[in-house]
C-alpha positions as CSV (number, residue, x, y, z in Angstrom):
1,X,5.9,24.2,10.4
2,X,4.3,21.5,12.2
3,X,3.6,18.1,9.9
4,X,0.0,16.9,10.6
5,X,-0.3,12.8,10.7
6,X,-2.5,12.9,7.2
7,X,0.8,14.4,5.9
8,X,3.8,12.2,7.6
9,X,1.6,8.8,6.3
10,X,1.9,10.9,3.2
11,X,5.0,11.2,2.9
12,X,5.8,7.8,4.3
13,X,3.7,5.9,1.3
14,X,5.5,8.0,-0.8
15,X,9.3,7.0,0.7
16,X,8.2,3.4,-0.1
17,X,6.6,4.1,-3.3
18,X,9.7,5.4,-4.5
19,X,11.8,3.0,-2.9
20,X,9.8,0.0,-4.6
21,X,10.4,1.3,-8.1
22,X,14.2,2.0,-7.2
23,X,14.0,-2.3,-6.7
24,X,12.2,-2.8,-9.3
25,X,14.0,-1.2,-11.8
26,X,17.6,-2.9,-10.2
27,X,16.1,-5.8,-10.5
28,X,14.8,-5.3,-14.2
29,X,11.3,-6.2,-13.4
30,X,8.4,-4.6,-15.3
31,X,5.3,-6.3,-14.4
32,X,2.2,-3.9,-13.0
33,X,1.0,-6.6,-11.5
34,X,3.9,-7.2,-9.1
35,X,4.1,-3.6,-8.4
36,X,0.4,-3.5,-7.5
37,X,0.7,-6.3,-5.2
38,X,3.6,-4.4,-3.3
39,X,1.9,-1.1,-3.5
40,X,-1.3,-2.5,-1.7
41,X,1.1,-4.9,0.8
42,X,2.6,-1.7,1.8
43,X,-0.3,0.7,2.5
44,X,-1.6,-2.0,4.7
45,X,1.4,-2.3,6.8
46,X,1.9,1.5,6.6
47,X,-2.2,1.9,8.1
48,X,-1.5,-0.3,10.6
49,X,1.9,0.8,11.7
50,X,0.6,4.4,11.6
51,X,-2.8,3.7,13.5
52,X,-2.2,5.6,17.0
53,X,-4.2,3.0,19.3
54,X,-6.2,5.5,21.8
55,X,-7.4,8.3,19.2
56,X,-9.6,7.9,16.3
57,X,-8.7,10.1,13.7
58,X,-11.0,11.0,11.2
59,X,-9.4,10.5,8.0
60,X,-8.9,7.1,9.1
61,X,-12.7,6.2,8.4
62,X,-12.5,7.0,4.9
63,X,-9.2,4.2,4.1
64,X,-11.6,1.8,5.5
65,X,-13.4,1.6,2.1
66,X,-9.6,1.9,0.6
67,X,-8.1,-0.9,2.6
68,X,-11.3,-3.2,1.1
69,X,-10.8,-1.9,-2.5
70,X,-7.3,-2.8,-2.3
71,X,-8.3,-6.2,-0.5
72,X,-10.3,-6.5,-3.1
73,X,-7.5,-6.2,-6.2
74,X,-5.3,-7.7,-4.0
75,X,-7.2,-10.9,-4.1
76,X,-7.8,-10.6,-8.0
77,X,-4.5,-10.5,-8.9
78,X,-3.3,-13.2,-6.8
79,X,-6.4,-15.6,-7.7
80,X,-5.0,-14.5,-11.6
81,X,-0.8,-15.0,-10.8
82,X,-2.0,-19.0,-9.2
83,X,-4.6,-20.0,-12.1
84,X,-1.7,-19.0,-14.4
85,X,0.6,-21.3,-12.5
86,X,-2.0,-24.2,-12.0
């Protein structure tokens, strides 16, 4: 059976899913926020480590509008963790 690249980023973001709630459970925290923040920080890195640099794959165009959406939060949450801070 032979594991298209849609699937292995798949079951990549998965791996790390998974891993982040193993952490976050060890380390008894509970906050959505935090887990959002490391979700979206990871799917980033995981795009860009994934991207093969010669071919342009077309399922690629469509995390475009992802990758801003989770920009997007990204910067919410973080505008909402400093004023909380400040």
């Amino acid at each position: 059976m032979i594991i298209t690249e849609a699937q292995r980023f798949v079951y990549a973001l998965l791996a790390l899913t998974f891993a982040t709630i193993t952490i976050m459970v060890l380390a008894n925290v509970y906050a959505l926020d935090v887990f959002l923040m490391l979700m979206i920080i990871e799917f980033l890195v995981l795009i860009e480590l994934t991207k093969p640099p010669l071919l342009h794959v077309s399922w690629r165009k469509n995390a475009t509008v992802f990758v801003v959406i989770c920009i997007v939060v990204f910067s919410i949450i973080l505008y909402q963790r400093v004023t909380t801070f400040t």
